[in-house]
C-alpha positions in Angstrom: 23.1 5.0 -27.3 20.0 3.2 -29.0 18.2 4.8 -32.1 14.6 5.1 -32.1 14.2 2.4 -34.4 15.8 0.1 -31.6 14.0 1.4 -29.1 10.9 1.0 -31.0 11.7 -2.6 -31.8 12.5 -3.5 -28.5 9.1 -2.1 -27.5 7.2 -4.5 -29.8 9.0 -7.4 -28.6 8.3 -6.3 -24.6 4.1 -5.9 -26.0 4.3 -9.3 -27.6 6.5 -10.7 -24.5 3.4 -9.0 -22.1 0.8 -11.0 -23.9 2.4 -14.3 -24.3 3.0 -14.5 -20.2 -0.2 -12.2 -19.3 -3.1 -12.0 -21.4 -3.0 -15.0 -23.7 -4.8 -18.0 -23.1 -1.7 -20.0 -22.6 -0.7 -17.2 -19.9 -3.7 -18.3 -18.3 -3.4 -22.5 -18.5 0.3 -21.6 -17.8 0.1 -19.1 -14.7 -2.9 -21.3 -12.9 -0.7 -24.7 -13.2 2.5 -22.4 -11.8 0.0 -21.2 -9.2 -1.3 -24.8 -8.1 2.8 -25.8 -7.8 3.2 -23.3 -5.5 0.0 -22.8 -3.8 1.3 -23.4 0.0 4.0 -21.1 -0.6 2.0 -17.9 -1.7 -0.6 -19.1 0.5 1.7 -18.7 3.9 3.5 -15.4 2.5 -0.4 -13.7 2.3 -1.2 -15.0 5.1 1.8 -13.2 6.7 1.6 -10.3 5.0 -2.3 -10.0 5.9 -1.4 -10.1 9.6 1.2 -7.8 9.7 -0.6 -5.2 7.6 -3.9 -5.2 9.5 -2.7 -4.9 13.2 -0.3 -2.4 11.4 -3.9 -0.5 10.1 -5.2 -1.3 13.6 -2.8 0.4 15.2 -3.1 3.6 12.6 -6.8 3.9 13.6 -6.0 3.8 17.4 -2.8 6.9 16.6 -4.6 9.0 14.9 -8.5 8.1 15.4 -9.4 7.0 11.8 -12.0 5.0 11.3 -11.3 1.5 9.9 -13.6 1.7 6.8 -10.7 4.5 5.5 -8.1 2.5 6.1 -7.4 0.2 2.6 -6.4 -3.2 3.8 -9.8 -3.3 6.0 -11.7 -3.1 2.4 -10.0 -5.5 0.1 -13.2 -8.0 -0.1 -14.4 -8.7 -3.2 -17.3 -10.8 -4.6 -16.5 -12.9 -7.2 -19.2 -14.8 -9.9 -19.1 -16.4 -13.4 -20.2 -14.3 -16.2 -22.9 -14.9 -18.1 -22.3 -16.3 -21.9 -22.9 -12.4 -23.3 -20.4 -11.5 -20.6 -18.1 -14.2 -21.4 -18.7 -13.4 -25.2 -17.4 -9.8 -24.4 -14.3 -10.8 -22.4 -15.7 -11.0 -19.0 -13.6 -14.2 -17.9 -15.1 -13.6 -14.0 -17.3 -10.8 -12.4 -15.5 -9.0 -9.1 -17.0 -6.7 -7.2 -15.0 -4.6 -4.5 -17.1 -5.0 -1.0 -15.9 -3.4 2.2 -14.9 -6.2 5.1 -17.0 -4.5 7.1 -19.8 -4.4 4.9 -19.0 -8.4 3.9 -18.4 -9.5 7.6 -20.8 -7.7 9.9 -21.2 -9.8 12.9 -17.0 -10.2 12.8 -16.7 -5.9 12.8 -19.3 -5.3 15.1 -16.8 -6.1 18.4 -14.0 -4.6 16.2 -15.9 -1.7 16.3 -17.3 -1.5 19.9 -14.1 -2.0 21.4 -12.4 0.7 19.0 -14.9 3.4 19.3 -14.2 3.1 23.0 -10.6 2.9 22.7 -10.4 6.1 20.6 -12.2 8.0 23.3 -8.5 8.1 24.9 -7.1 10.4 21.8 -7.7 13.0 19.3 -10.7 12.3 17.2 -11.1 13.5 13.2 -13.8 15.6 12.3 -16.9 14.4 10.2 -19.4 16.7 8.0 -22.1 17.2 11.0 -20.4 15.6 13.6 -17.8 16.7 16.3 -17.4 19.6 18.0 -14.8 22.8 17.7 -11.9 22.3 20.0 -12.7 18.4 20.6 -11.6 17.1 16.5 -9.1 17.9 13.8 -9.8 18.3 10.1 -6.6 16.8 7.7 -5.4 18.1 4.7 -6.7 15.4 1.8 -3.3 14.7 1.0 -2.2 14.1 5.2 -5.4 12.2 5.2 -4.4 9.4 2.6 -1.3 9.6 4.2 -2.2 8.1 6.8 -4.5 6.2 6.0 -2.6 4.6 3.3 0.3 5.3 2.1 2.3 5.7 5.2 1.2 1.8 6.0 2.6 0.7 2.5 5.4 2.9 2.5 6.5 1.6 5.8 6.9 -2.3 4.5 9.1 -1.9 1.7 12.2 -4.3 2.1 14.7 -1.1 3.0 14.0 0.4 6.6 16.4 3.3 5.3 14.0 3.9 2.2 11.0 3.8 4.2 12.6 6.2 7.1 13.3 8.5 4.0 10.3 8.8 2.2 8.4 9.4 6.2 10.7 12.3 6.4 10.3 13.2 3.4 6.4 13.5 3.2 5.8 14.7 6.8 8.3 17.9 5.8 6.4 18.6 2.7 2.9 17.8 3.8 4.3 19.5 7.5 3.2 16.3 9.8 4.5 16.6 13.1 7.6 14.2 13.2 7.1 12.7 16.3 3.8 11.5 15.7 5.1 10.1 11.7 8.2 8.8 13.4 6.3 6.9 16.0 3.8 5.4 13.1 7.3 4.1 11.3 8.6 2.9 14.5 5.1 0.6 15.6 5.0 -0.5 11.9 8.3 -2.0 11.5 8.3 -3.5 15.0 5.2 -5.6 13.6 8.0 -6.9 11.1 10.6 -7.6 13.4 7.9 -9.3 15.8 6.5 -11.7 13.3 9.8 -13.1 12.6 11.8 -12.5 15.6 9.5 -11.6 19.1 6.2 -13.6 17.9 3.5 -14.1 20.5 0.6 -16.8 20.2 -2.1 -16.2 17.4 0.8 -13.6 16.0 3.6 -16.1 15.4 3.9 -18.8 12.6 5.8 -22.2 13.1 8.9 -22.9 11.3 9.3 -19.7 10.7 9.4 -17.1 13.7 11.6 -17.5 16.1 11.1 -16.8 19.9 13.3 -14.8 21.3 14.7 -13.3 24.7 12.9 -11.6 27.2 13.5 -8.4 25.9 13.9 -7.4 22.2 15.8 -4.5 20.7 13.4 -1.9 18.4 14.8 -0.2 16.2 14.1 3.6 16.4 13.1 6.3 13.1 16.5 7.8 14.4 18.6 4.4 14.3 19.2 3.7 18.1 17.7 1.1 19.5 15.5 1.0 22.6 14.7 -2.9 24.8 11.6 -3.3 25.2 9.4 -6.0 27.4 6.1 -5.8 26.0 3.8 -8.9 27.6 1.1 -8.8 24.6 0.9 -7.8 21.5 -2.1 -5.2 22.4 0.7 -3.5 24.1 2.6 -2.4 20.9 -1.1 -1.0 19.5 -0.8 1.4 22.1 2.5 2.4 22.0 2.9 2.3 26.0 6.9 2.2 26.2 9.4 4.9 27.8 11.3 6.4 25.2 8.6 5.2 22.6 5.4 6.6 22.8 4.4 10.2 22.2 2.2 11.6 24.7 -1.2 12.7 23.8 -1.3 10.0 21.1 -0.5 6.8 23.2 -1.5 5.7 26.2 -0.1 2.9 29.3 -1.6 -0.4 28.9 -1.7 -0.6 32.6 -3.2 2.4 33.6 -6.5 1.3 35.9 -8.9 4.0 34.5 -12.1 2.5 32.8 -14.3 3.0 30.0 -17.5 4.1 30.1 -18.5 0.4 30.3 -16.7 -0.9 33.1 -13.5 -2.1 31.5 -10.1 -1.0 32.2 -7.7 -0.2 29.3 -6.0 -3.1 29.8 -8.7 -5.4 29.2 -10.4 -3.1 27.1 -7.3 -3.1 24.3 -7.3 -6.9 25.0 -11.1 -7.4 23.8 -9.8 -5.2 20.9 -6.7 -7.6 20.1 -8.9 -10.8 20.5 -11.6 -9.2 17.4 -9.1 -8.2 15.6 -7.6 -11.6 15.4 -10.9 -13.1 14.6 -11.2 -10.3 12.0 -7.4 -11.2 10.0 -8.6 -14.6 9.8 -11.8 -13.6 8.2 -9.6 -11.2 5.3 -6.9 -13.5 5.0 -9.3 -16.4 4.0 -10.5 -13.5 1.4 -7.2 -13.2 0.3 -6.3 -16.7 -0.2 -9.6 -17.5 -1.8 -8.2 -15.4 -4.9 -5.0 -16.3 -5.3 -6.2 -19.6 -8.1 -8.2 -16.6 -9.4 -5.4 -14.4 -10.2 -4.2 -15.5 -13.6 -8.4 -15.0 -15.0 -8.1 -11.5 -13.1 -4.8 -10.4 -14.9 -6.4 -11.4 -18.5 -9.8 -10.3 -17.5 -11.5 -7.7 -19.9 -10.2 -9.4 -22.9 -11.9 -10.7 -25.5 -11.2 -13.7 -27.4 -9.4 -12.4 -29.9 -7.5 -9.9 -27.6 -6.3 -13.3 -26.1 -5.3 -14.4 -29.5 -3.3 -11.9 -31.1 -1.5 -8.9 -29.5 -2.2 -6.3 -32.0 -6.4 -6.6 -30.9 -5.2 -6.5 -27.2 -6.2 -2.7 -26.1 -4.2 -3.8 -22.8 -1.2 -4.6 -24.7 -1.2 -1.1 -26.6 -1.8 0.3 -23.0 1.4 -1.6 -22.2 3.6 -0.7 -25.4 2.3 3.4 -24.3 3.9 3.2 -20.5 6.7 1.2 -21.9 7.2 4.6 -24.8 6.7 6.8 -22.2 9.1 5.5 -19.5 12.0 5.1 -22.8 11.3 8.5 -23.6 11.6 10.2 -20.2 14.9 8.0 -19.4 16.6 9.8 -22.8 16.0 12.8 -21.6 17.4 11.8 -18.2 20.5 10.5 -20.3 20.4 13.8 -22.4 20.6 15.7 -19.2 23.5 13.7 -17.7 25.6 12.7 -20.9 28.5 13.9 -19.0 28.1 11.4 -16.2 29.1 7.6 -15.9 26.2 5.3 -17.1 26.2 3.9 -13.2 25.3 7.2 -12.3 22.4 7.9 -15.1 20.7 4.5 -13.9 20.4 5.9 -10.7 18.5 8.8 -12.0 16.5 6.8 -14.0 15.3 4.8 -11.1 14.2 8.1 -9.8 12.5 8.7 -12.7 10.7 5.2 -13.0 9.6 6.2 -9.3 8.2 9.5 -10.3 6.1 8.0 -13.3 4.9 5.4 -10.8 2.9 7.8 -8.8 1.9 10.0 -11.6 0.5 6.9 -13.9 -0.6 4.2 -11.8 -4.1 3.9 -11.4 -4.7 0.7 -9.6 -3.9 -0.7 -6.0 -3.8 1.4 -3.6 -1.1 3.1 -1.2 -0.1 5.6 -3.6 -3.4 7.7 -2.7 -1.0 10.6 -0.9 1.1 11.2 -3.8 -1.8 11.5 -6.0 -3.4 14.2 -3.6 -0.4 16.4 -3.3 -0.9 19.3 -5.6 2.3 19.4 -8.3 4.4 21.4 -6.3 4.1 19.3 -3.5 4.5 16.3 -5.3 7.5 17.7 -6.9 9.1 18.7 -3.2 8.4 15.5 -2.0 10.3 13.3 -4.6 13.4 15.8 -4.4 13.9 15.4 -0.9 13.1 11.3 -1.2 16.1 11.0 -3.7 18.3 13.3 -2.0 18.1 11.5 0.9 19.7 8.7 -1.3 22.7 11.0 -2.5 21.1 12.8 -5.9 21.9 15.5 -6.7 18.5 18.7 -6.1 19.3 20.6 -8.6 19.3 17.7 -11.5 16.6 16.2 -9.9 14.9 19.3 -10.3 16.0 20.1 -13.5 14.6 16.3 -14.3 10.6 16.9 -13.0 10.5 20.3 -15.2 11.5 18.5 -18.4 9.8 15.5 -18.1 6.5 17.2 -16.0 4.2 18.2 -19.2 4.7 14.7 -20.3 3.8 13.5 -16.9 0.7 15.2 -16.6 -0.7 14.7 -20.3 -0.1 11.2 -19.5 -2.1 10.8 -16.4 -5.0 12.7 -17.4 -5.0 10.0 -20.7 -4.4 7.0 -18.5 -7.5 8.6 -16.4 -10.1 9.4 -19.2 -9.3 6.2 -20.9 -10.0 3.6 -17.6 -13.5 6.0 -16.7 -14.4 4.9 -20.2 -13.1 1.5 -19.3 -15.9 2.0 -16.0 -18.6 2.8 -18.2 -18.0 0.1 -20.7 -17.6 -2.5 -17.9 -21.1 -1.4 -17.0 -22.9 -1.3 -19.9 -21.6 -5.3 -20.5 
């Protein structure tokens, strides 16, 4: 077991590490060039990935009547301008503004919207502040909101389809989310991973790297079985209209030859909503390559000159070294608490840990927005179930959140006073 003087040393060399391949001026010559090498290659997997997590958002607006300006992947836009020399003088490499697609592309949303407002006519609708009516909209807990609204969308691409099914089960016990309808999100979000690479259809399929595939294709199920289906367009999945599949009251049969109030039946009408939305993932992919060159100014951003040049001036590097204390700190007392176990089993517990202090410190990026709504005991409920379901043991992990809680908690509300001041410096510059 490491000393604290170790452990401090190693610290110092992970800050100065952090700033030579981040923050430094040669991070930044360095990352760009390493960028422009591989341009095509990041290029294709965004462009992939921005696909699959739209009609993935599309389809979470159409389940559960969201609107698509909650949904997160629908509003990263950003504006993006050079500084002015003040600016420039105090650290601001570029200016970036967050702006809402919608708000960036109007004439794009506009169909997206028509056709959607029509489509969620067919399904329950959430309630607005002076809008709705009692009997005819539901209201969501803040936490079962950014659930689904977020999280569960993020949560359902990581690279494990056992981890993901977990942490759905997980959350919809905790947050009590009926589990058909979370089960049926997890199912429709996955199959638009298997479909990119394995059932593609035109405008959702990429060359050389899909593959077409029979006439039917196997989906996997939240409870592992595995149901064929035939689905003729993509718009079908976004409905969810296949036997043993869909849930009824949230999903509705592609075929079904009653029309909107316009004219249209709900065949066509989802296949006017499929052809905007394609025309609106081109749009936001374009946004997302466009900053890709930009992303090695954006990591280093904020810093001034002398920030770049030496570690001990970088505020972001003492940021750094503080997470980097406070995760070495909270995996001791996980290795206090299991000295009696084998050091395979106190990683494991550690991982847990790292996991916890994810959602209790990170303040960026989104898809973490249900965690940080769940009130502490919730929060706490959710992560013991998560790693049970990957063999832990409850009543260490439990032991765990209470000694390593306070911590937690001091921690975040630091992290959060300190990047509000950030805020208001940023817009006094």
């Amino acid at each position: 077991m490491r000393n604290y003087s170790e452990i401090a040393k190693q610290i110092l060399n992970e800050k100065v590490m952090y700033h030579s391949k981040a923050v430094s001026d040669d991070a930044i010559s360095t990352n760009l060039f390493n960028i422009v090498d591989t341009f095509n290659v990041i290029s294709f997997d965004f462009e992939t990935t921005t696909f699959e997590s739209l009609f993935t958002s599309l389809m979470s607006s159409l389940l559960f009547g969201i609107g698509i300006s909650e949904i997160p992947p629908f509003n990263l836009c950003f504006n993006t301008e050079l500084p002015t020399p003040q600016e420039f003088q105090a650290g601001v490499l570029l200016k970036i503004d967050n702006v809402p697609c919608p708000q960036k592309y109007p004439e794009a949303f506009e169909d997206l919207n028509k056709y959607l407002s029509l489509t969620m006519g067919y399904g329950a609708m959430p309630c607005y502040y002076d809008q709705g009516f009692y009997g005819e909209c539901y209201v969501d807990p803040e936490a079962v909101r950014k659930f689904l609204t977020s999280t569960a969308i993020k949560e359902s691409k990581v690279k494990s389809k056992d981890v993901s099914r977990q942490i759905y089960d997980s959350i919809s016990d905790v947050l009590s989310i009926e589990k058909d309808v979370v089960r049926l999100h997890w199912e429709l979000s996955n199959y638009y991973s298997d479909a990119k690479r394995y059932d593609p259809y035109w405008d959702f399929g990429w060359w050389d790297y899909s593959m077409w595939a029979e006439e039917t294709f196997e989906l996997e199920k939240f409870d592992k079985s595995k149901v064929s289906i035939d689905p003729e367009h993509v718009q079908h999945v976004l409905t969810g209209s296949f036997w043993d599949v869909g849930v009824w009251d949230y999903t509705w049969w592609a075929e079904e030859t009653h029309s909107d109030p316009d004219g249209l039946s709900f065949l066509n009408l989802v296949t006017s909503l499929y052809d905007s939305m394609i025309n609106v993932a081109m749009l936001v992919d374009r946004e997302q390559k466009s900053r890709i060159l930009q992303t090695p100014i954006l990591v280093a951003n904020y810093s001034r000159a002398e920030e770049r040049r030496e570690p001990e001036s970088s505020r972001r590097v003492q940021d750094y070294g503080e997470l980097r204390a406070l995760y070495y700190s909270l995996t001791k007392d996980v290795r206090d608490i299991l000295s009696i176990y084998p050091t395979p089993i106190q990683i494991r517990y550690s991982a847990a840990v790292s996991n916890l202090m994810a959602r209790f410190t990170k303040t960026r990026g989104w898809g973490l927005d249900a965690y940080k709504a769940m009130s502490i005991d919730e929060l706490r409920e959710e992560w013991v179930r998560e790693w049970v379901g990957k063999g832990l043991d409850e009543n260490i992990l439990r032991d765990i959140f209470e000694k390593i809680r306070l911590r937690l908690e001091v921690y975040r509300d630091i992290r959060v006073s300190k990047e509000l001041k950030r805020l208001v410096m940023k817009m006094k510059r």
